[in-house]
N, CA, C and O of each residue as an XYZ file, in Angstrom:
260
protein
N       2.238    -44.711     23.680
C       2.242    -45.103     25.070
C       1.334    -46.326     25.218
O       0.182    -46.356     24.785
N       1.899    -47.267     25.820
C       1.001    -48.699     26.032
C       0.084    -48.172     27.363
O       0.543    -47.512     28.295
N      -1.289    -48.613     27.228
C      -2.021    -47.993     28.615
C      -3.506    -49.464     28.163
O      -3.934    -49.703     27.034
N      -3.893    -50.092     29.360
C      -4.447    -50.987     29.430
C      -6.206    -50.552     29.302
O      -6.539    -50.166     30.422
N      -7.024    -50.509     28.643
C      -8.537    -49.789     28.506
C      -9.330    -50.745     28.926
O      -9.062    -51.854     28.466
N     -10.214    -50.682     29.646
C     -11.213    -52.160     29.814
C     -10.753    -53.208     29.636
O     -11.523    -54.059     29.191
N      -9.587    -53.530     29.851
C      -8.850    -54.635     29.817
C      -8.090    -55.101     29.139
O      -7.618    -56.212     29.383
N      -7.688    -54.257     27.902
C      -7.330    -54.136     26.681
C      -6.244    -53.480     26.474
O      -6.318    -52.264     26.651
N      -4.928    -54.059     26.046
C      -3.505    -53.467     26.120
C      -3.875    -52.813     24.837
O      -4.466    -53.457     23.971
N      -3.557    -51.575     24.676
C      -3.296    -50.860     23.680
C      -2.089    -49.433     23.915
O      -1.617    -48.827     24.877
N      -1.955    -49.376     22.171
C      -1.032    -48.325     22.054
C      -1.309    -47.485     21.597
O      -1.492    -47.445     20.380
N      -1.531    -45.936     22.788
C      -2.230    -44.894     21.813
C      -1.315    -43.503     22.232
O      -0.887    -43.433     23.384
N      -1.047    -42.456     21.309
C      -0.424    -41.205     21.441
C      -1.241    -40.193     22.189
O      -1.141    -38.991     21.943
N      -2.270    -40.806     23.352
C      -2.600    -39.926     24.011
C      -1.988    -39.277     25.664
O      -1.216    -39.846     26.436
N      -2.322    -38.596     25.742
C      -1.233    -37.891     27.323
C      -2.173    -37.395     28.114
O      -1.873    -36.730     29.105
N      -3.513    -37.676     27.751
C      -4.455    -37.217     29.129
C      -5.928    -37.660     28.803
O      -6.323    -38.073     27.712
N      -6.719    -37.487     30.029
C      -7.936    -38.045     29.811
C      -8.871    -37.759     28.863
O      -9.731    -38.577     28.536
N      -8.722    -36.034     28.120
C      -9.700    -35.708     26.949
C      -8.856    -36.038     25.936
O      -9.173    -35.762     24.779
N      -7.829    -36.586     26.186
C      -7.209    -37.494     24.498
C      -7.880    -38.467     24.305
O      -8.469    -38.644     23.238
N      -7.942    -39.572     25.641
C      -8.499    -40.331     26.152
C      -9.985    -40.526     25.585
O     -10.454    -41.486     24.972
N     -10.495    -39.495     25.920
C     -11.809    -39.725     25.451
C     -12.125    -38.864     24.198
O     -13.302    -38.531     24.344
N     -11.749    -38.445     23.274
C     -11.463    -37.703     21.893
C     -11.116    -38.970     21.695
O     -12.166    -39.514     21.352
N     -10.149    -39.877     21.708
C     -10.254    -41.108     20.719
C     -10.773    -41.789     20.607
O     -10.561    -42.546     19.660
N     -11.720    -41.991     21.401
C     -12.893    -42.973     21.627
C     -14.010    -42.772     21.201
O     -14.906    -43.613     21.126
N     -14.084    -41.265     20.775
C     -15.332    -40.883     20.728
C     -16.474    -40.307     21.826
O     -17.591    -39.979     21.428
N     -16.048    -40.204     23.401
C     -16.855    -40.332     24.152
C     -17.098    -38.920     24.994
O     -16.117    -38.520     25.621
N     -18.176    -38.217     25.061
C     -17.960    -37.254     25.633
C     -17.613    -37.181     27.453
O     -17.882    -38.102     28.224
N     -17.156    -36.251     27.737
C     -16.795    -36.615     29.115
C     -18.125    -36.517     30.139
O     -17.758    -37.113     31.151
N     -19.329    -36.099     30.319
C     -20.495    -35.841     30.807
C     -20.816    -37.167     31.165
O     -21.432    -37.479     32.185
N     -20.314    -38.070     30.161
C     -21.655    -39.078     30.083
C     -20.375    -41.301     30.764
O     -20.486    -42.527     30.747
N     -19.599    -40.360     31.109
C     -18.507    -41.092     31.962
C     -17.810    -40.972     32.844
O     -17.308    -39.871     33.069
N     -17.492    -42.289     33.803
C     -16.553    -42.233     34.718
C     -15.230    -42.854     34.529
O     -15.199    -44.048     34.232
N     -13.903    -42.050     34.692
C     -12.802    -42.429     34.999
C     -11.784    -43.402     35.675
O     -10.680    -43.376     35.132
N     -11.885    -44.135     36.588
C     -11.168    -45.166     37.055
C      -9.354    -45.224     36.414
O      -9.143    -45.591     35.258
N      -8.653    -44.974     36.982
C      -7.047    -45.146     36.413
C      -6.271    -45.884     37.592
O      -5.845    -45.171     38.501
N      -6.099    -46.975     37.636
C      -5.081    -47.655     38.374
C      -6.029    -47.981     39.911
O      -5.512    -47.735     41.000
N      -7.339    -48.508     39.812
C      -8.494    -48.180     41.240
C      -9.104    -47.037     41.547
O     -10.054    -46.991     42.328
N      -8.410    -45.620     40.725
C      -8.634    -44.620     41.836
C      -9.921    -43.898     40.852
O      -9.588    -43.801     39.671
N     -11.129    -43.457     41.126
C     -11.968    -42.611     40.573
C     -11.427    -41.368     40.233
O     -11.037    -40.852     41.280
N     -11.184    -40.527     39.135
C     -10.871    -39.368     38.939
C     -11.596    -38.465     38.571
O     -12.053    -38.298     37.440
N     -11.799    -37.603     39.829
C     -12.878    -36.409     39.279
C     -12.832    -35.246     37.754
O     -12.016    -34.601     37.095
N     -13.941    -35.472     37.794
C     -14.039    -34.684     36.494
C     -13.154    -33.285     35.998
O     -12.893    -33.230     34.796
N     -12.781    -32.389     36.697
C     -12.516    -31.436     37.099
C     -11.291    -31.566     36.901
O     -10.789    -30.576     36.370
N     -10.251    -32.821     37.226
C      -9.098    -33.531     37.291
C      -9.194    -34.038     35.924
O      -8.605    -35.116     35.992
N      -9.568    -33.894     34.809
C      -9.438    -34.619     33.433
C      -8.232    -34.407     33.407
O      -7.248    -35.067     33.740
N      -8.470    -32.886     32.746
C      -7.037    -32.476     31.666
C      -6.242    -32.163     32.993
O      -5.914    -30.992     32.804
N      -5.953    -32.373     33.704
C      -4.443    -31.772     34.332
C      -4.160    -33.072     34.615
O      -3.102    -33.206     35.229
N      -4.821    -34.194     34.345
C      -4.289    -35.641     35.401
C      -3.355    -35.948     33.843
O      -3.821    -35.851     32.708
N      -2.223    -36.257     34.144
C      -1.293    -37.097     33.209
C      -1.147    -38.655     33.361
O      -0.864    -39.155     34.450
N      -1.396    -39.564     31.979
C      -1.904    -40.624     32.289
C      -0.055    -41.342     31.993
O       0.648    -40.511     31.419
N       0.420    -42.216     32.204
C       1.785    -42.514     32.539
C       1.325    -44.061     31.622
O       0.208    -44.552     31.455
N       2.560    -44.490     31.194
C       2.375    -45.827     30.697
C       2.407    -46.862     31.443
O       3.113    -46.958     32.447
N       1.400    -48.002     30.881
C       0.710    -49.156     31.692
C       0.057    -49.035     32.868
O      -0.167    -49.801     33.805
N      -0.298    -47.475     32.525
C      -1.920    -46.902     33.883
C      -2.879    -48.046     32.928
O      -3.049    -48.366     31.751
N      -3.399    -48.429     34.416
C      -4.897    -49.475     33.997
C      -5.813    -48.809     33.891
O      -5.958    -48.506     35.075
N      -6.823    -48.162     33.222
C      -7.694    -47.184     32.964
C      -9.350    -48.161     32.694
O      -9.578    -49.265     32.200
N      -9.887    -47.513     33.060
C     -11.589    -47.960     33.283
C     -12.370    -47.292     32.950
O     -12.856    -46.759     33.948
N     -13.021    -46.829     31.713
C     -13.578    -46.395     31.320
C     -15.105    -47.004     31.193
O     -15.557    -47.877     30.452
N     -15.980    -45.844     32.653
C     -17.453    -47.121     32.609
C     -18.532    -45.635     32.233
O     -18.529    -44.447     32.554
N     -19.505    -46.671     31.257
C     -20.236    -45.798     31.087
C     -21.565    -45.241     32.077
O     -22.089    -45.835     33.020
N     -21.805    -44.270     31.666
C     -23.434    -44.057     33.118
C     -24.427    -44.096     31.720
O     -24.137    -43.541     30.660
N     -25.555    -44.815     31.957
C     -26.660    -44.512     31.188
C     -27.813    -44.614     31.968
O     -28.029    -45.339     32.939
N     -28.599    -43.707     31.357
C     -30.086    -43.130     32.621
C     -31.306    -43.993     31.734
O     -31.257    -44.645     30.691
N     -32.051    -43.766     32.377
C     -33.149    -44.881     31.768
C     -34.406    -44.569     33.131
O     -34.306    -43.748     34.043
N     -35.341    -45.365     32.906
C     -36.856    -45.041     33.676
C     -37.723    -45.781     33.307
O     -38.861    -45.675     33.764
């Protein structure tokens, strides 16, 4: 499935957001979602189905002091 990542056309065999982030490496705690503008709550990972040439935004949160 072609799906656009940080700006980045790629082609990956994933079908939802913890594929999503299993291929990346990224745990879901420590990120926010963005798919096509819309913020997707956490809770909404695995049931949200990601469709081809969804624009996806993957931003990280990092804490600091």
């Amino acid at each position: 499935m072609i799906l656009k990542v940080n700006g980045s056309e790629v082609n990956l065999g994933v079908r939802n957001i913890p594929g999503l982030l299993k291929h990346y490496g990224i745990k879901k705690g420590s990120v926010v979602i963005e798919i096509n503008g819309i913020i997707i709550k956490k809770e909404e990972y695995a049931s949200f189905a990601l469709k081809e040439n969804d624009s996806i935004e993957i931003i990280t949160i990092a804490g600091g002091g």
